[in-house]
C-alpha positions as CSV (number, residue, x, y, z in Angstrom):
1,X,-28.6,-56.1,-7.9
2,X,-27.7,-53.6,-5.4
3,X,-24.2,-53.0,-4.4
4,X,-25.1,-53.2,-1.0
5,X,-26.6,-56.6,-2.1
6,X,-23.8,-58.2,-3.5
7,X,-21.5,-57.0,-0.2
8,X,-24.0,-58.8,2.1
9,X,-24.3,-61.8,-0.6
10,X,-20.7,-62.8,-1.0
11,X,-20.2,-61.9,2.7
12,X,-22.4,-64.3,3.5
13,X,-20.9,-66.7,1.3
14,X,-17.5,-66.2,3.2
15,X,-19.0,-66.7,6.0
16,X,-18.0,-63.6,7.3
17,X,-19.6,-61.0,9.5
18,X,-20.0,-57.6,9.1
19,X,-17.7,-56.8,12.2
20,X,-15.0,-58.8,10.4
21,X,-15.5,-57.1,6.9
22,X,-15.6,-53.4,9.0
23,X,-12.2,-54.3,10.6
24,X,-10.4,-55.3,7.8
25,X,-11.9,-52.6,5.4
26,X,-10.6,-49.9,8.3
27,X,-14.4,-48.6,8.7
28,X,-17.3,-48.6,11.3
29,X,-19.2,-51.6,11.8
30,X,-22.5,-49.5,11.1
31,X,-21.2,-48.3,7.9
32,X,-21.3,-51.7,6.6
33,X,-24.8,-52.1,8.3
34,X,-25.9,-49.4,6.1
35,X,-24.2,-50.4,2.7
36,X,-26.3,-53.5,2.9
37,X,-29.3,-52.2,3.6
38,X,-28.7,-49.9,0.7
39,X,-28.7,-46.2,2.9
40,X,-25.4,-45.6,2.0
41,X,-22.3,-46.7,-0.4
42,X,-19.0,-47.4,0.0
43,X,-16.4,-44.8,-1.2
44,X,-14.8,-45.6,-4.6
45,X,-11.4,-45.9,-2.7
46,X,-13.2,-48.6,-1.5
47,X,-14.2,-50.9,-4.3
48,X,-11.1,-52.2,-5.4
49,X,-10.1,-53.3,-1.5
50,X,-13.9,-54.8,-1.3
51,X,-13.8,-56.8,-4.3
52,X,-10.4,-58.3,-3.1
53,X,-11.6,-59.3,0.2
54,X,-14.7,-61.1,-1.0
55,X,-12.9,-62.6,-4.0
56,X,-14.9,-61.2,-6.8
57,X,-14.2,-59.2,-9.7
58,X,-15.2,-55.3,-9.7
59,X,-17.8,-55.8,-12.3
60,X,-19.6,-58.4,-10.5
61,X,-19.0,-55.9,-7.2
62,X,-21.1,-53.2,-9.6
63,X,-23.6,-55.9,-11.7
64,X,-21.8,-54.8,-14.5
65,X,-22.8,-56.5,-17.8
66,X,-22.1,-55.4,-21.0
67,X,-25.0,-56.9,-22.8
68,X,-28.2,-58.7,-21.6
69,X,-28.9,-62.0,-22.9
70,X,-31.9,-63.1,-25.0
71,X,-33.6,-64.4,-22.0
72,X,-33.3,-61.3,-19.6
73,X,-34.5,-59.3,-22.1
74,X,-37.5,-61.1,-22.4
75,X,-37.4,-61.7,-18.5
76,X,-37.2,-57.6,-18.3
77,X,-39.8,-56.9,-20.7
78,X,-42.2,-58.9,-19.3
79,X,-41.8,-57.7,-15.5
80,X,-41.9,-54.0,-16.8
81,X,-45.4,-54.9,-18.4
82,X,-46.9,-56.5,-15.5
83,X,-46.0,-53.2,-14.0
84,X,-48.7,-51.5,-15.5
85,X,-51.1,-53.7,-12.9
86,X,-49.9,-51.9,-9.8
87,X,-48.3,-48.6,-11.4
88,X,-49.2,-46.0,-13.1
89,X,-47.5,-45.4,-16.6
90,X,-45.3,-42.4,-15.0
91,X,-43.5,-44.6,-12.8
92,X,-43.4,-47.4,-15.1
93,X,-41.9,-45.0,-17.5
94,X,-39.4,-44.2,-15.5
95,X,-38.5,-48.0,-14.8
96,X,-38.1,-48.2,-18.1
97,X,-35.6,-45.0,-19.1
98,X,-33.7,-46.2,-15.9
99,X,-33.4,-49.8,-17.0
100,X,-32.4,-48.1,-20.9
101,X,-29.7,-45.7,-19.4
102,X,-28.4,-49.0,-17.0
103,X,-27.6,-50.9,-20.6
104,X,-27.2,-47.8,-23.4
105,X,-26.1,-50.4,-26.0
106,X,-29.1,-53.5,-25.6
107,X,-30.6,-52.1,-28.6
108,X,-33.4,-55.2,-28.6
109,X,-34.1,-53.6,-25.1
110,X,-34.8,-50.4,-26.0
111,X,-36.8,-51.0,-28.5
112,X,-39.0,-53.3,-27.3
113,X,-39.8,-51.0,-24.0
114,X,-40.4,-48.2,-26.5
115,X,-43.0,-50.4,-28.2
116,X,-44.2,-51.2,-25.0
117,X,-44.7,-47.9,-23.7
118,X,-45.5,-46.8,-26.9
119,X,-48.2,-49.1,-26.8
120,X,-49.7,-48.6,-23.7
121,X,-49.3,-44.9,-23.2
122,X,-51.8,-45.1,-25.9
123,X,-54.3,-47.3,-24.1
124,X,-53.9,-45.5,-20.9
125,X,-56.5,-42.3,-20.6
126,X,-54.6,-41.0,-17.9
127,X,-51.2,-40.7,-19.9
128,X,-50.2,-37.5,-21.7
129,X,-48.9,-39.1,-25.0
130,X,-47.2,-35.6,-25.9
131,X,-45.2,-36.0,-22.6
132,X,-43.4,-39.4,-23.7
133,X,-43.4,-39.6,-27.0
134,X,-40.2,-37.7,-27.6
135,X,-38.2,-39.8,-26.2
136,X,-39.8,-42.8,-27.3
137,X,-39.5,-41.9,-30.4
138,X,-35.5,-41.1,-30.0
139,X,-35.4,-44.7,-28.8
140,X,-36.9,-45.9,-32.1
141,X,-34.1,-43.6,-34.3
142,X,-31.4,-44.9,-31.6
143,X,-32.4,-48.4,-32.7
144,X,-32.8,-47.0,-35.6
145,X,-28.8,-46.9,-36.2
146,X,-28.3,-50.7,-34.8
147,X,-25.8,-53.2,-36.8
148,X,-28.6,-55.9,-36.4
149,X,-30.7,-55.7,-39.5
150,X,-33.6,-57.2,-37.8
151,X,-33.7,-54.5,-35.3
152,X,-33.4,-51.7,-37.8
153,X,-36.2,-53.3,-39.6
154,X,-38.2,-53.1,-36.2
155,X,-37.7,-49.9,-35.5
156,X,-38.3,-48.8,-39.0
157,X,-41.6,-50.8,-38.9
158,X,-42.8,-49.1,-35.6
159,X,-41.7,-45.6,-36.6
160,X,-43.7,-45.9,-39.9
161,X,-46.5,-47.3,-37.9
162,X,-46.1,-44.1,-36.1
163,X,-46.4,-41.4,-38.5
164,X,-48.9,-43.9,-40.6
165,X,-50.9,-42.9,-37.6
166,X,-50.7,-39.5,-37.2
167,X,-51.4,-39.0,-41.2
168,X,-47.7,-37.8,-41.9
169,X,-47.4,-40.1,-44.9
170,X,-44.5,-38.6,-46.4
171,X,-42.9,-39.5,-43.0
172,X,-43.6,-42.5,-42.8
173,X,-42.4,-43.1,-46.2
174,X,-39.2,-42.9,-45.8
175,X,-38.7,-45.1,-43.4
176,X,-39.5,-48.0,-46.2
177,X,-35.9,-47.5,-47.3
178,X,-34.8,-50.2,-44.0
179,X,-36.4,-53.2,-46.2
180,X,-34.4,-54.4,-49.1
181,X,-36.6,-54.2,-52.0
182,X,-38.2,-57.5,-52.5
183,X,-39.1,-57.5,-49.7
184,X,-43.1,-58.4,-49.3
185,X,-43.6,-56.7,-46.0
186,X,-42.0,-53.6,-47.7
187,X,-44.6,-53.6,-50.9
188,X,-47.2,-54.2,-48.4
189,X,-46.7,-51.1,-46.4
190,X,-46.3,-49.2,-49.3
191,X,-49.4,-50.4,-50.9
192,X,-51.0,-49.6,-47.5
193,X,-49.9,-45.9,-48.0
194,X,-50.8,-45.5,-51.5
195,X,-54.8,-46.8,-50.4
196,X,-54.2,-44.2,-47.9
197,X,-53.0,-41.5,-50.1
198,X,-55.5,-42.0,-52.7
199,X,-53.0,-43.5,-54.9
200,X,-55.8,-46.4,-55.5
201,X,-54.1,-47.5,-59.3
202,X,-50.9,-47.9,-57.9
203,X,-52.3,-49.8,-54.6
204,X,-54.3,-52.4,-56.8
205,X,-50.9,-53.3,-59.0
206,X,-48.9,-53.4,-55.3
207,X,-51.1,-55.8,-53.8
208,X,-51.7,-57.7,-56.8
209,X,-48.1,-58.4,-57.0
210,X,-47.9,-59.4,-53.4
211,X,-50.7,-61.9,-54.2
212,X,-49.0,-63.2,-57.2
213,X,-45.6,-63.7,-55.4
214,X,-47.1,-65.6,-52.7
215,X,-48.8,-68.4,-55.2
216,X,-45.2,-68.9,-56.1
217,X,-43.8,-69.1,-53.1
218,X,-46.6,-71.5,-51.6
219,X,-46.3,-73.0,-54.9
220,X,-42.7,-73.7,-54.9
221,X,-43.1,-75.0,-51.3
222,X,-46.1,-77.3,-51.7
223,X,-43.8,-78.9,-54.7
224,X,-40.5,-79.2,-52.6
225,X,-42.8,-81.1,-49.7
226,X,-44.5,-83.2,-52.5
227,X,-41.0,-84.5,-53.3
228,X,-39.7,-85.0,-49.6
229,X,-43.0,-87.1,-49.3
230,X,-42.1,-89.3,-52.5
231,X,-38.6,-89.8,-51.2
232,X,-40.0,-91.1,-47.9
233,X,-42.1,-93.1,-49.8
234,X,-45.4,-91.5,-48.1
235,X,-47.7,-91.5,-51.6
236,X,-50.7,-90.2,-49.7
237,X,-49.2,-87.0,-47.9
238,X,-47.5,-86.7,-51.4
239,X,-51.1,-86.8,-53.1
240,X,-52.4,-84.8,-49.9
241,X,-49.5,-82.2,-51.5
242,X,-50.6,-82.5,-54.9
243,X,-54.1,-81.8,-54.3
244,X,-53.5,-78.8,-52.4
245,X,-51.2,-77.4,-55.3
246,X,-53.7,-78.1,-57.6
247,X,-56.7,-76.3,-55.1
248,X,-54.1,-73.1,-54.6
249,X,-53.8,-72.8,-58.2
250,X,-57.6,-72.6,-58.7
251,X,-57.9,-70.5,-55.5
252,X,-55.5,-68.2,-57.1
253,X,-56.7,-68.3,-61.0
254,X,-53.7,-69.5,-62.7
255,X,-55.7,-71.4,-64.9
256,X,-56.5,-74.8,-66.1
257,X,-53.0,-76.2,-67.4
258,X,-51.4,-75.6,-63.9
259,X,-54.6,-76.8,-61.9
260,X,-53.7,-80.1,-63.8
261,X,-50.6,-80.4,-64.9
262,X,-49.3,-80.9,-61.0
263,X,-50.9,-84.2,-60.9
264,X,-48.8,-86.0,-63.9
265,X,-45.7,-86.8,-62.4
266,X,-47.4,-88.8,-59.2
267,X,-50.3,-90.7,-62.1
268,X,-47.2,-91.7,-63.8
269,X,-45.2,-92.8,-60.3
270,X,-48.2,-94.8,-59.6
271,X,-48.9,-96.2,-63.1
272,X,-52.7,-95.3,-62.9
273,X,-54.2,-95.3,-66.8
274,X,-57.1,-94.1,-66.2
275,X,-55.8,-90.8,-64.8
276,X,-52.7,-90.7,-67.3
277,X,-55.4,-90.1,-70.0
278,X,-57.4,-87.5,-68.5
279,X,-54.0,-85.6,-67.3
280,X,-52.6,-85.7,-70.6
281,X,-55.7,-84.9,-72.7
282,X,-56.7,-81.7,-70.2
283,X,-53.1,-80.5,-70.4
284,X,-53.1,-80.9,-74.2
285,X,-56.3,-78.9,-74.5
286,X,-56.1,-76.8,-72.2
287,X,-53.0,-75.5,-73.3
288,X,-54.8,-71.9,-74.3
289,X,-55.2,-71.0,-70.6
290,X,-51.2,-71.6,-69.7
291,X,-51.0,-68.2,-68.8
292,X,-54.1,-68.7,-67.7
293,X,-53.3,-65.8,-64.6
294,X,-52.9,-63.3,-67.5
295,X,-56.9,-62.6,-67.8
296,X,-57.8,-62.9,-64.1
297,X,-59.3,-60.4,-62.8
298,X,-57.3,-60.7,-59.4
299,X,-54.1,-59.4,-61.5
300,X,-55.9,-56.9,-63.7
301,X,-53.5,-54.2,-62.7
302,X,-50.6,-56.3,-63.8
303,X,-48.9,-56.0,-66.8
304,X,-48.1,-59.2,-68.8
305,X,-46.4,-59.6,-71.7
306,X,-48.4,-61.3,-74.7
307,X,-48.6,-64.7,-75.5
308,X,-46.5,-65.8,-78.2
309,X,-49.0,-68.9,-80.2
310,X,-45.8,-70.1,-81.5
311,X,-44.5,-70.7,-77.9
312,X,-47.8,-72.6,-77.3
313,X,-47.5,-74.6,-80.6
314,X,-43.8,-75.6,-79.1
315,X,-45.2,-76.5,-75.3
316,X,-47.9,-78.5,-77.3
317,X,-45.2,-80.5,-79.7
318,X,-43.2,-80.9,-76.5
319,X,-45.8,-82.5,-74.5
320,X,-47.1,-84.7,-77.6
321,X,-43.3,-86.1,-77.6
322,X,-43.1,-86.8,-73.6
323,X,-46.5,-88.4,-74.2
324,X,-45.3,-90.7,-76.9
325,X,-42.0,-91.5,-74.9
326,X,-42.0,-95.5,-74.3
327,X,-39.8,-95.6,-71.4
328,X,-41.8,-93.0,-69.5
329,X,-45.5,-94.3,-70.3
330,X,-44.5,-98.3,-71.3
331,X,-47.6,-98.8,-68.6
332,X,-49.8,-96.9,-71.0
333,X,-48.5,-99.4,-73.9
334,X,-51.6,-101.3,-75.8
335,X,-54.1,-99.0,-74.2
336,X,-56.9,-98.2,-77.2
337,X,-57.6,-95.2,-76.4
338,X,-54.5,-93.4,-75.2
339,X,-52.5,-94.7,-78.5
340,X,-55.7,-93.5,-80.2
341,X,-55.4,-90.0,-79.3
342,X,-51.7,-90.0,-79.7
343,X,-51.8,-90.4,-83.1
């Protein structure tokens, strides 16, 4: 807002006319006329006097704010991009740098105009890209510097989308260093460059690893939501659960042991026999494919470490024991052919 608007606002609100605010101030009645209308503005001697006689504070004389709010920066972002409906992207662009220079430290402001203009200097014909980008791109490295980690991330993201673009690899490279290390988005960028680079080894083993990270991630999710379900008492969205745990470790090769052995715990809530037997027998003899993930050819550029047999031999005596425990399986007790194949 204006500072001729906020005069004629809080004026208003006094219930005060402009002759009265002229006299008191010690200047013209026109002079007033013409701060409101915003032709002229007041003197700084001025201000002070001003904000006293409408009882307001000098920053909300001068809009000042220090920081814009979540919700005005969305409110700003999106009126600057309907803009681009009656405007061309020069004076949109100079909306913009106005609006950045009016709050120098809203560093979720800048950088969100410079992906906008960013953005749609590139989809506009009529825009000389070489013109703007400089200073777009000094908005990304000023955003670049932020204490919000999020935004540097952002701005890191958009600046190695940048130079991704334009084939300056070893640019955009470096601009990996903003994600911590585990981070998925990070090894799929830099698998992205290595396709791009003809690195094509080392691109198979990073997106193989994202791949495998994500099973046990969804893994360890689907489990946790299996045992909310079963605390709720809810057996079938906990079998819904179980099922899909068991589909995402086919989907994903893991083998036969782990398409399998997610079902034990709920046959054994439920006391079911029938499926008890067949969940312990395939788990028993299917205990070869464990590591089942190990000879997939979805991880082939994954090193693995050998399978120890005798660490098999010890899953297999450990299971054989749980098996035979009483307490756990006393629903199995008398059951031909389960005690059968026990022994």
């Amino acid at each position: 807002m204006q500072i001729g608007e906020v005069i004629r606002k809080y004026r208003k609100k006094k219930n005060m006319t402009q002759e009265e605010i002229a006299k008191r101030l010690g200047v013209t009645t026109p002079a007033v006329n013409k701060w409101e209308k915003g032709v002229t503005q007041p003197d700084i001697m001025l201000l002070a006097p001003i904000a006293r006689l409408l009882d307001i504070t000098l920053d909300t004389l001068l809009s000042f704010q220090y920081e814009l709010t979540m919700e005005e920066i969305s409110r700003t972002v999106k009126e600057i991009d309907q803009m681009f409906d009656h405007e061309n992207y020069e004076e949109v662009f100079q909306y913009a740098q106005k609006m950045i220079q009016q709050y120098p430290n809203c560093e979720q402001l800048i950088w969100q105009l410079a992906v906008i203009m960013h953005a749609r200097c590139m989809l506009d014909e009529n825009a000389n890209m070489e013109v703007y980008e400089k200073q777009i791109l000094e908005w990304y490295e000023r955003t670049l510097q932020s204490k919000d980690e999020k935004i540097r991330r952002n701005s890191a993201g958009s600046l190695f989308g940048y130079y991704r673009k334009k084939e300056m690899f070893k640019e955009a490279e470096e601009y990996l260093s903003f994600y911590p290390e585990d981070s998925m988005e990070k090894k799929r960028m830099q698998a992205l460059l290595y396709s791009e680079t003809n690195r094509k080894e080392e691109a198979y083993k990073a997106y193989e690893e994202i791949l495998f990270s994500n099973y046990q991630m969804l893994n360890i999710v689907l489990t946790s939501l299996y045992k909310m379900s079963m605390q709720d008492d809810n057996i079938e969205q906990a079998r819904k659960y179980i099922e899909k745990e068991s589909g995402l470790a086919k989907l994903f090769e893991m083998g036969r042991y782990q398409e399998i052995s997610c079902k034990l715990e709920l046959a054994v809530v439920e006391k079911n026999v029938e499926e008890t037997i067949s969940i312990a027998k395939g788990m028993v003899s299917s205990l070869d494919q464990i590591f089942g993930f190990v000879h997939s050819s979805l991880y082939s550029h994954m090193k693995f470490k050998e399978v120890d047999e005798n660490f098999i031999a010890k899953i297999r005596e450990d299971l054989l024991k749980l098996f035979r425990d009483k307490e756990t399986f006393e629903y199995m007790t008398g059951n031909e052919e389960w005690e059968a194949w026990l022994k």
